[in-house]
C-alpha positions as CSV (number, residue, x, y, z in Angstrom):
1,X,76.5,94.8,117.8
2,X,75.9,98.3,117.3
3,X,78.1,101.3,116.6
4,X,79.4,103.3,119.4
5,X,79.0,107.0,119.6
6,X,82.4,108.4,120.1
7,X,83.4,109.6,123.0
8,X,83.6,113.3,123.6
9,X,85.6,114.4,126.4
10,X,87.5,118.0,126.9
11,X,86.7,121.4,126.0
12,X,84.6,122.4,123.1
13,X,86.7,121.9,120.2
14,X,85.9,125.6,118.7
15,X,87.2,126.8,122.0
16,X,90.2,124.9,120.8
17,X,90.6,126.2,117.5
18,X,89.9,129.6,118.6
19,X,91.9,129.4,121.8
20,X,95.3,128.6,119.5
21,X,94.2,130.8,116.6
22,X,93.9,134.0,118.8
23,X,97.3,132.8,120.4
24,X,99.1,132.8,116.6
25,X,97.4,135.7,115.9
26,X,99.1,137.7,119.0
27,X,102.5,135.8,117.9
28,X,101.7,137.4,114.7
29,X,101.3,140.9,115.3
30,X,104.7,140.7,117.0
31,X,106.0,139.8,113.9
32,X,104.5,142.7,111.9
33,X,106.0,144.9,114.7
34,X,109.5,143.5,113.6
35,X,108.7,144.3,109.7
36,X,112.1,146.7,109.2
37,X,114.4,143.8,111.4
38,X,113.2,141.2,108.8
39,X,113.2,143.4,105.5
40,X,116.8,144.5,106.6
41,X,117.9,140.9,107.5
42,X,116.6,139.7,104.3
43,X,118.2,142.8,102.4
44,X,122.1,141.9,103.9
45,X,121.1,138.3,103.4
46,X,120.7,138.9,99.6
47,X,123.9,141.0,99.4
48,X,125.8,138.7,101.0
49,X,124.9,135.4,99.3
50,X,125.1,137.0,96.0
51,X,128.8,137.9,96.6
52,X,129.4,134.1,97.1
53,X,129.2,134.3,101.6
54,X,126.8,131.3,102.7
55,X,123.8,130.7,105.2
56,X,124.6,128.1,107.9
57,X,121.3,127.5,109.8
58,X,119.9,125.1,113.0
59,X,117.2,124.4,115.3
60,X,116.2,121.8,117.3
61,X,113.0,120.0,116.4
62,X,110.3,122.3,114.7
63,X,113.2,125.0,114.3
64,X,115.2,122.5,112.8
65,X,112.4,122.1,110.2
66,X,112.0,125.7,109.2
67,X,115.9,126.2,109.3
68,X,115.8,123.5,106.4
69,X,112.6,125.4,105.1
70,X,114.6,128.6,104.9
71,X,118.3,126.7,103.0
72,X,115.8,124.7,100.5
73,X,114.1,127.8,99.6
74,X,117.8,129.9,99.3
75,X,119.9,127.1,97.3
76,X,116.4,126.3,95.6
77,X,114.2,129.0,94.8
78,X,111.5,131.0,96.2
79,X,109.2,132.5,93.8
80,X,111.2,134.1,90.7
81,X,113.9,131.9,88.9
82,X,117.7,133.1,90.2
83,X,120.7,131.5,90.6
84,X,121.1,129.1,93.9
85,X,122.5,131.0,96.9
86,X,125.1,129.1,99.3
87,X,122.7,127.6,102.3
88,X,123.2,125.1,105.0
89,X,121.3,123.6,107.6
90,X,123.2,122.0,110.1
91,X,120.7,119.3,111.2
92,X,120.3,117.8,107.4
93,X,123.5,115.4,107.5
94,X,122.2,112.5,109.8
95,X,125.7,111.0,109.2
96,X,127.7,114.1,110.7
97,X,124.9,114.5,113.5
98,X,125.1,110.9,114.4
99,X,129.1,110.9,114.1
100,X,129.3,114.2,116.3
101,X,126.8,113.3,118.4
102,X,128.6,110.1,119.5
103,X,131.9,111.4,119.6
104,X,131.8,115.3,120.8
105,X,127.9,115.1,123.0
106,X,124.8,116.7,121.1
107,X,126.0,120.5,122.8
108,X,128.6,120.4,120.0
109,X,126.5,119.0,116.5
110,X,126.7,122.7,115.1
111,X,129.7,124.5,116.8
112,X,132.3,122.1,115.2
113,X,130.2,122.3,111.8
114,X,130.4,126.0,112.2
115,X,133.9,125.6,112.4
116,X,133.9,123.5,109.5
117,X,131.8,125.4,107.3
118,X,131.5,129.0,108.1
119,X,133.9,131.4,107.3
120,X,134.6,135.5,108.2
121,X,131.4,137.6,106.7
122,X,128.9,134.4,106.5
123,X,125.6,134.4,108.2
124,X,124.4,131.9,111.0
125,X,120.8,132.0,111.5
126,X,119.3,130.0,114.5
127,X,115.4,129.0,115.4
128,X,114.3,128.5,118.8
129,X,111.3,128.5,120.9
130,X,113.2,128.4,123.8
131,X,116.1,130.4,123.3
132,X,117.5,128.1,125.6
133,X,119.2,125.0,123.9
134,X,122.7,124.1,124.5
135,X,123.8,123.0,120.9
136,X,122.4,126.9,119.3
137,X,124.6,128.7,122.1
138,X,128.0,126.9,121.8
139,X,127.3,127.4,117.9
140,X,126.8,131.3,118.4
141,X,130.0,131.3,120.4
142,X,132.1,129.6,117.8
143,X,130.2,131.9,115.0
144,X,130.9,135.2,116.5
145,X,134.4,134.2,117.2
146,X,135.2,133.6,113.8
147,X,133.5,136.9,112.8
148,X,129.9,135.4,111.6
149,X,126.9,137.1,111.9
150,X,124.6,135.4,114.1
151,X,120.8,136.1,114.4
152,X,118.3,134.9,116.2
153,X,114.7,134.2,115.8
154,X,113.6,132.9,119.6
155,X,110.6,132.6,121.8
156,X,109.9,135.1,125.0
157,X,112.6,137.4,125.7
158,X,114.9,137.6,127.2
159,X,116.4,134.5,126.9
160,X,120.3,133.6,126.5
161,X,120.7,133.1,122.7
162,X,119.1,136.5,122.3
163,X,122.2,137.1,125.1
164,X,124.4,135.3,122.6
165,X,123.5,136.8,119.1
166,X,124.6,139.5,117.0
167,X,120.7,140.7,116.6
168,X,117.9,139.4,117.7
169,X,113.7,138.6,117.2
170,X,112.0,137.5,120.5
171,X,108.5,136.8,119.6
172,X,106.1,136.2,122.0
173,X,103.8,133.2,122.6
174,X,103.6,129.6,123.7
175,X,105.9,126.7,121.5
176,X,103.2,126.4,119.0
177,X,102.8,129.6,117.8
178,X,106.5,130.7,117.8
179,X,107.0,127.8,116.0
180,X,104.4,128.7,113.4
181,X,105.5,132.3,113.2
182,X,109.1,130.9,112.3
183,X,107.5,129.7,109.2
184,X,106.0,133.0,108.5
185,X,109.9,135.1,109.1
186,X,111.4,132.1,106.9
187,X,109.1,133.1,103.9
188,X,109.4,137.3,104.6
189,X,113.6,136.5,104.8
190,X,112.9,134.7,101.2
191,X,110.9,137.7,100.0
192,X,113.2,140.5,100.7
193,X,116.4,138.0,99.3
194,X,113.8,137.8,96.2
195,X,113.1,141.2,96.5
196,X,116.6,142.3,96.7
197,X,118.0,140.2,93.6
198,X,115.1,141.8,91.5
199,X,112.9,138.7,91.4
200,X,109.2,138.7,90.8
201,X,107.3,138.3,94.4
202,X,104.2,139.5,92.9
């Protein structure tokens, strides 16, 4: 039997491409507009990690992926050799999730770690597309209540975790590109905690 062409159905896959690209590249100039946020963020994040406070950090999903980027990065390093810097992401523990999950409901897997974890001067930072989810709000709550920053790095604005946080970055765009654009604020925190400390980020 012969081969079978494949079958092409949809657009025209450069459409595709370009369609998304030209959608992260709107995403992205949002994110160049926010430069001094994110240099000052990453400037009070170096200050306050090197004077032993600690990074607590969630997301659902994607976020939760490039909350975990952002601690691996902190407690690891970035570019330049330093010493590791106190970082958490909330999501990592699949035994605590699972245990919280099952006995509080998944609106509380990070308020009651932020209560177990964060303490007066510390620095929640929370990734959403959405703004929206349950679980990030109730932890804001608990964080601002027991005098932790919280900031935000969300989706469309306005939304109520940008309600719900200390400061805020609404970025514009559909799920996919906010959620690539997260990647690029993880790495510009990293460079100005780098930057900061003295470390190379040449």
């Amino acid at each position: 039997m012969p081969p079978t062409s494949p079958v092409r159905t949809g657009a025209d896959p450069a459409l595709v491409v370009g369609k998304h690209l030209d959608g992260l590249a709107a995403t992205l100039d949002a994110v160049r507009a926010h430069a001094p946020v994110f240099a000052a963020w990453g400037a009070e994040l170096a200050s306050r990690l090197s004077s032993g406070r600690r990074l607590l950090a969630a997301g659902n999903g994607g976020s939760a992926a490039e909350a975990q980027h952002l601690t691996a990065e902190l407690v690891g390093r970035y570019r330049g050799e330093r010493e590791p810097l106190s970082a958490i992401a909330l999501h990592a523990d699949s035994s605590t999730i699972t245990a919280l999950g099952n006995d509080y409901g998944f609106v509380e897997i990070y308020a009651r770690q932020v209560r177990a974890h964060g303490r007066p001067g510390d620095v929640l930072v929370l990734l959403s597309t959405s703004g929206r989810s349950e679980n990030l709000l109730a932890a804001a709550e608990v964080a601002r209540a027991l005098g932790i920053t919280v900031w935000s790095i969300t989706g469309p604005g306005p939304n109520p975790l940008a309600e719900a946080s200390d400061e805020v970055i609404c970025l514009p765009g559909v799920t996919p590109s906010v959620q690539e654009a997260h990647l690029v604020a993880v790495h510009l925190l990293c460079e100005m905690v780098d930057s900061t400390l003295g470390r190379s980020v040449a």
